[in-house]
Phi, psi and omega in degrees: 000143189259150216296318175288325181286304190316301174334299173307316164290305185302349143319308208262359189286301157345289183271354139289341196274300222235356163251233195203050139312130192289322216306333180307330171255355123328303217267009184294320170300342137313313181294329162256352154292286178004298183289335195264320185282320161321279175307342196247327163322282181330274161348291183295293163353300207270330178252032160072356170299324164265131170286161162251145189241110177268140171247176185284002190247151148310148165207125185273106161301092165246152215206195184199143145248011190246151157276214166076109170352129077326334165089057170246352138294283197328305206283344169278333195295317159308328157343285194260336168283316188284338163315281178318312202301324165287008159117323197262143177283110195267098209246134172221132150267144207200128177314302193117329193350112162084034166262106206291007178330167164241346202233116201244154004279171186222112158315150173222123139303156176300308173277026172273167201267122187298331177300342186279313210224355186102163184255311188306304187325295176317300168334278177320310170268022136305297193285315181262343171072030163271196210260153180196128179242143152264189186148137139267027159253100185315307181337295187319307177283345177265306145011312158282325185297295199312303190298345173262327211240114145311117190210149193271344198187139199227145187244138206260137191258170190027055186233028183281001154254025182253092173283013195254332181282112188272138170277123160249029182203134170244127176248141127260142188242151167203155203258151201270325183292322196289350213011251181260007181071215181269010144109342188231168205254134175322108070253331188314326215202181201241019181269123179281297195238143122027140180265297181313000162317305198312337185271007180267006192235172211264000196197132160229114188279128175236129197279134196351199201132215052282353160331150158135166151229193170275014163294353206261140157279138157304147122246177146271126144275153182204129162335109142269318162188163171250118227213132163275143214284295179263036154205320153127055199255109196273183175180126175345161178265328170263007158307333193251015138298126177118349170218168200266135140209163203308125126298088177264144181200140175222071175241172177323318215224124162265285177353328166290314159300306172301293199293357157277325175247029138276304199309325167322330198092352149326120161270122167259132147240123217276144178229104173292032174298149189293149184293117200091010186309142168282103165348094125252204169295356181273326144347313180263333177251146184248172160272354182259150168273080184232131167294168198231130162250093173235156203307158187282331189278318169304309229282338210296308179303346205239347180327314197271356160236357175334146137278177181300349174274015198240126187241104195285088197291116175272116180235126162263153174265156185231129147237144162326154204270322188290315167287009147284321188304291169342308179304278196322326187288334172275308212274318187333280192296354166288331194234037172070080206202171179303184173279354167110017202246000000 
């Protein structure tokens, strides 16, 4: 599919998933075989008919149940930072999704090749410098993580429908503008499982918003800093006010990147790209000599051809100091760690 066509489905997946687009209902009947296929997955799993491969370490499920950008890097990165700080080692495994490798699992470095290994893998072991295996079979990768890394804890990213990884802790992150959409599983709707899923797991993170009840840890995303591709030279985030510049994003939810640097005061002209899209230079260049703003999962792809103009917005997720403590206090004692104080 060309890079014009995905746009276009993912446009139109949008406005069914998340408007009143008629298509939904056709495609409803899909949706619930999904969901009936889904439930029954689950079901064999949960009665030993499919195995689960349990380890010697804990292992923290953070997930989605809609597809689609959520802010569920930003929250392992934060995660796994907050983890450390507290003393513990910290290993994540993550499927690889679009990584041309032939041979999996795959260690990932801050200097691995994203083309190889993914874009999210790099990332993650960029941001957090923990130990990172890829893969799609998780079993496989955390296995290979435990045997290179001593680690107190393995945090599995998207692995909340990988039952063959057995858990003791489940987080969903969502996104609080989108919440569940229109509520049904795919193709109808933007649901891997069911919304009543939500009542089996153990933390539901909601990414700004108002979704939610009061049971949700809150975040925030917020600029941590803005850096050039090719020399790593920051500058403020209200420095490109006052003049148009490029947005480029190839994430779940690109919308989510633009409208963070307008609320900036950013004038944009917005670049779509499909999620996990392969980068190129042609990507980066316009006809006006205008800066390029892209997302930390673009820029990971794009290093080695950037021009001087090209700009990485690095976004953390935040929480109020009480809904973290909140946070720490369910998982901490599940994964042998303090009471979370």
């Amino acid at each position: 599919m060309t890079t014009r066509a995905a746009t276009h489905a993912t446009r139109l997946a949008t406005a069914v998933w998340y408007g009143n687009h008629f298509l939904r209902w056709p495609l409803w009947p899909l949706g619930q075989l999904y969901r009936g296929l889904a439930a029954v997955r689950r079901s064999a799993y949960r009665r030993g008919i499919f195995k689960s491969y349990e380890l010697d370490v804990p292992v923290v499920v953070v997930g989605n149940l809609s597809v689609g950008g959520t802010g569920k890097t930003p929250f392992i990165v934060w995660l796994a930072n907050e983890l450390t700080q507290r003393g513990m080692r910290v290993g994540i495994v993550t499927r690889g999704y679009r990584g041309r490798a032939t041979e999996w699992p795959q260690a990932v470095t801050a200097e691995s090749d994203a083309e190889a290994v993914g874009d999210e893998p790099v990332l993650l072991a960029e941001r957090t410098r923990c130990p990172v295996v890829a893969g799609p079979d998780r079993v496989a990768a955390a296995r290979k993580l435990c045997a290179d890394h001593a680690v107190d804890v393995i945090l599995a990213d998207d692995g909340l429908q990988h039952y063959r990884l057995g858990r003791k802790l489940e987080i969903v992150v969502v996104d609080g503008e989108r919440g569940m959409g229109n509520g049904l599983c795919l193709p109808a709707g933007p649901l891997r499982e069911p919304p009543v899923r939500l009542r089996s797991v153990d933390a539901i993170v909601v990414n700004g918003g108002t979704w939610g009840h009061a049971g949700v840890f809150r975040a925030e995303a917020r600029v941590k800093r803005v850096y050039r591709l090719t020399d790593g030279a920051e500058k403020p985030l209200e420095a490109f006010r006052g003049t148009l510049v490029h947005a480029v994003a190839g994430i779940g939810n690109p919308q989510r990147f633009f409208d963070l640097l307008e609320d900036a005061g950013l004038t944009i002209e917005a670049h779509a790209l499909p999620d996990h899209a392969d980068v190129a230079a042609g990507d980066l260049t316009f006809d006006d000599p205008k800066p390029v703003l892209v997302t930390e999962k673009d820029a990971v792809k794009c290093r080695a051809f950037a021009h001087d103009d090209v700009w990485c917005v690095a976004v953390d997720l935040t929480f109020a100091p009480d809904t973290a403590t909140r946070l720490m206090r369910v998982l901490l004692p599940e994964i042998g760690g303090a009471d979370g104080l």
